[in-house]
SEMISE-164906 format. One record per atom (N, C-alpha, C): z, x, y; residue in one letter; chain; residue number from 1; atom name. Coordinates in steps of 0.1 Angstrom, whole numbers. Example, Ala and Ser with C-alpha at 12.3 -4.5 7.8 and 13.67 -1.06 7.14 Angstrom:
# SEMISE-164906
SITE|zz|xx|yy|rest|kette|nr|atom
SITE|78|132|-57|a|A|1|N
SITE|78|123|-45|a|A|1|CA
SITE|78|132|-33|a|A|1|C
SITE|71|128|-22|s|A|2|N
SITE|71|137|-11|s|A|2|CA
SITE|79|129|0|s|A|2|C
This chain:
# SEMISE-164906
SITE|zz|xx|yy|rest|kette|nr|atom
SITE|1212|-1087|618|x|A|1|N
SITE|1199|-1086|623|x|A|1|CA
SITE|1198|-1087|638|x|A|1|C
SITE|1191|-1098|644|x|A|2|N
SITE|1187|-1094|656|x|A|2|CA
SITE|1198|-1109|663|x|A|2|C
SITE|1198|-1116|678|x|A|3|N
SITE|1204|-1125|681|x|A|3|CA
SITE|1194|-1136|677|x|A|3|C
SITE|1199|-1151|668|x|A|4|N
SITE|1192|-1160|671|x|A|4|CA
SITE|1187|-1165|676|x|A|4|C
SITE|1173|-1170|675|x|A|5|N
SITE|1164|-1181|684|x|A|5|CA
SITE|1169|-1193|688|x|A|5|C
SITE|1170|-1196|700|x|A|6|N
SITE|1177|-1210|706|x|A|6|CA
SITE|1161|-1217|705|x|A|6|C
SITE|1165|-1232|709|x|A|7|N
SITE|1149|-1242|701|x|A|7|CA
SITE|1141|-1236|714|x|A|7|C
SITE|1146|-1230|731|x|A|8|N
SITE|1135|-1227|735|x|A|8|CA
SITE|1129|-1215|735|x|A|8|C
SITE|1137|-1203|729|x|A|9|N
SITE|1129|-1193|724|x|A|9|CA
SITE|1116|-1196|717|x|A|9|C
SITE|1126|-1200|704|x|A|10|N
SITE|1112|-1206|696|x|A|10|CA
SITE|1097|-1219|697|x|A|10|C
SITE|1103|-1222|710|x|A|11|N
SITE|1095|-1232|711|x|A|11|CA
SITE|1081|-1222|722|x|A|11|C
SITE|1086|-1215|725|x|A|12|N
SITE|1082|-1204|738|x|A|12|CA
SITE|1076|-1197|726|x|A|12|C
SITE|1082|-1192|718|x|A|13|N
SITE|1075|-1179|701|x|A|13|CA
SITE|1058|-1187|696|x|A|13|C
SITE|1063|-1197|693|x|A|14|N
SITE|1053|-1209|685|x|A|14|CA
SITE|1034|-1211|701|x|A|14|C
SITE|1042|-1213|717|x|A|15|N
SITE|1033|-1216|726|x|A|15|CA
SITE|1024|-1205|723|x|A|15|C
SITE|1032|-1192|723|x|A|16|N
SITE|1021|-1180|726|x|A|16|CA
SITE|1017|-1172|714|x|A|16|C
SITE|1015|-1179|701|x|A|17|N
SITE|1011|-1169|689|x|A|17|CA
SITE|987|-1170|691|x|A|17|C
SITE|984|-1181|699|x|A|18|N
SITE|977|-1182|701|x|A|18|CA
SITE|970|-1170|708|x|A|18|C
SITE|981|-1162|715|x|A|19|N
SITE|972|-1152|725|x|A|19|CA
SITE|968|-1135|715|x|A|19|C
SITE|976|-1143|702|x|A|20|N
SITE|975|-1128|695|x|A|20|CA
SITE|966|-1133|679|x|A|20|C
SITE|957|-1141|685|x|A|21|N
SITE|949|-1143|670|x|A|21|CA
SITE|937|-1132|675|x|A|21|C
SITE|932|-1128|662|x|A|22|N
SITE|924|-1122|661|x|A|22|CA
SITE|905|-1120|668|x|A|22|C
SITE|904|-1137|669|x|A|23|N
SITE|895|-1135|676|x|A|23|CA
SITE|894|-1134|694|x|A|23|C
SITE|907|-1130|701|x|A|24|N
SITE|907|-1130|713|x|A|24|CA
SITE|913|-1116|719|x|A|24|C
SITE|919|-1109|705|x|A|25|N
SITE|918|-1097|707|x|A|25|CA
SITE|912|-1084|703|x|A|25|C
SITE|906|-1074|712|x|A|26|N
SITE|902|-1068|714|x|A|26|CA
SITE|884|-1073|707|x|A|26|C
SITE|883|-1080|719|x|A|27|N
SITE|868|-1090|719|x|A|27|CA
SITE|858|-1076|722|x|A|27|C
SITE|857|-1068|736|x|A|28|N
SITE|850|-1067|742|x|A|28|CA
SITE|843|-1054|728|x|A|28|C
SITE|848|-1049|717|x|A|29|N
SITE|844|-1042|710|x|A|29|CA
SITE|834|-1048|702|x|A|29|C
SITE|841|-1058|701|x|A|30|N
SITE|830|-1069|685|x|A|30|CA
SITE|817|-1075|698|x|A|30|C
SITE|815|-1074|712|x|A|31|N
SITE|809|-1079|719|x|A|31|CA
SITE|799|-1070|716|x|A|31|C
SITE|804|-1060|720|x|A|32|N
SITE|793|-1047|726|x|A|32|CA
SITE|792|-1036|712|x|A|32|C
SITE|782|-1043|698|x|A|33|N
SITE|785|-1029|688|x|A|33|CA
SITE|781|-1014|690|x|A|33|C
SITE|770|-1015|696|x|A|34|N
SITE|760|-1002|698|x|A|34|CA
SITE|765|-996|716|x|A|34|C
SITE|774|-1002|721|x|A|35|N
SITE|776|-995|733|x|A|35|CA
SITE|785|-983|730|x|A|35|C
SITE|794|-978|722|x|A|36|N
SITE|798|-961|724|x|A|36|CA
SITE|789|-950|721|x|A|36|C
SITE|781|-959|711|x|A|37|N
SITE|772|-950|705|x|A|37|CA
SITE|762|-949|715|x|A|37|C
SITE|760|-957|723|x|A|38|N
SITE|743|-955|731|x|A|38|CA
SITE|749|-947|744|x|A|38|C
SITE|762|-945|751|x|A|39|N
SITE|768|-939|761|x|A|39|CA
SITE|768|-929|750|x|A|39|C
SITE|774|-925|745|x|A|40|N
SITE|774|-909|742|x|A|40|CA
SITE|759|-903|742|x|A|40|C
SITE|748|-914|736|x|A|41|N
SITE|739|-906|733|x|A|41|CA
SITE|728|-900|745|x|A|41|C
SITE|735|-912|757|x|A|42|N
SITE|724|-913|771|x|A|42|CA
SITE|733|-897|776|x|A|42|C
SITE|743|-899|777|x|A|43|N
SITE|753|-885|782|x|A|43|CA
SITE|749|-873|775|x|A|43|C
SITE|746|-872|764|x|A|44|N
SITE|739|-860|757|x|A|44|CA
SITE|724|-854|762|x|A|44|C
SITE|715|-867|763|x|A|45|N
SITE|707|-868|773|x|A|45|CA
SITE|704|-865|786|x|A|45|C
SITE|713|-869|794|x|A|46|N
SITE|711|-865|808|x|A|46|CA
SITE|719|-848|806|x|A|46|C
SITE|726|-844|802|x|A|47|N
SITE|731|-829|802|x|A|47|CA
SITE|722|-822|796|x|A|47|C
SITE|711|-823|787|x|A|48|N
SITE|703|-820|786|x|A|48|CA
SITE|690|-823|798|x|A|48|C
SITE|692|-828|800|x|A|49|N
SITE|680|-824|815|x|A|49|CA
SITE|687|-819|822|x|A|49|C
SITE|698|-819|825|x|A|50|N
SITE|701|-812|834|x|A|50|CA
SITE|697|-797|832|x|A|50|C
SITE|705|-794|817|x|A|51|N
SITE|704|-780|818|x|A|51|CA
SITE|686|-774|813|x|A|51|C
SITE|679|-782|810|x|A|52|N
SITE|663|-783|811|x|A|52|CA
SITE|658|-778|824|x|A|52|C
SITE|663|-784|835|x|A|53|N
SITE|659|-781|850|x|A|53|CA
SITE|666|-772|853|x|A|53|C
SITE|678|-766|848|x|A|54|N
SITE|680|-752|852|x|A|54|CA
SITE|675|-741|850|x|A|54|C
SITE|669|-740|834|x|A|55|N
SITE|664|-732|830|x|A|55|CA
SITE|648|-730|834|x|A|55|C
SITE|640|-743|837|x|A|56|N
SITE|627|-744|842|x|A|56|CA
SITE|629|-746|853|x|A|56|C
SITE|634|-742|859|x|A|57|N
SITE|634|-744|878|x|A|57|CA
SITE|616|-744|880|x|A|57|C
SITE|613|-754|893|x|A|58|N
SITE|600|-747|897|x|A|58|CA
SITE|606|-733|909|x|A|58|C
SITE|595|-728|913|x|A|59|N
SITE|601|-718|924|x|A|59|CA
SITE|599|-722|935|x|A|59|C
SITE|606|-717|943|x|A|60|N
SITE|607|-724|957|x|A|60|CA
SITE|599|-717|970|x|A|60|C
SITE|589|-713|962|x|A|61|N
SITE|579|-706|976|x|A|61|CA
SITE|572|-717|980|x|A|61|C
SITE|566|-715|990|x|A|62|N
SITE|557|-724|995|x|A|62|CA
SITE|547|-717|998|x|A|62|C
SITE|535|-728|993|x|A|63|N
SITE|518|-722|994|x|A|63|CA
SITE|514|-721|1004|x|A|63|C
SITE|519|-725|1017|x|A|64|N
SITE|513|-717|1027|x|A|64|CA
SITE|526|-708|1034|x|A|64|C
SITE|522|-696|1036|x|A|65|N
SITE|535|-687|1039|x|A|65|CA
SITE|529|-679|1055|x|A|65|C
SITE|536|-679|1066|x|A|66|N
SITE|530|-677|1078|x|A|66|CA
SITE|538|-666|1086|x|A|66|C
């Protein structure tokens, strides 16, 4: 198999299983539920106005012309 664990491997194995429990990884998803969904839907949003104001431009005369 692989080379054995000397006691301070394992003692070093055992310090750090805490950094890979479940509730400290990948937090910031279970924080934020509705944030991919509300960024895609604001981004669908604004490219729609955008392309709103391309299509309805006002025109660019001006009411007094000299």
């Amino acid at each position: 198999m692989g080379k054995a664990l000397g006691p301070t491997d394992e003692f070093f194995r055992r310090r750090d299983e805490w950094r890979k429990h479940p509730m400290l990884t990948n937090q910031f998803r279970h924080a934020t539920p509705g944030l991919g969904i509300a960024v895609v839907a604001f981004g669908i949003y604004v490219a729609g106005e955008i392309a709103y104001n391309k299509v309805y431009a006002p025109s660019h005369t001006s009411p007094r012309s000299h």
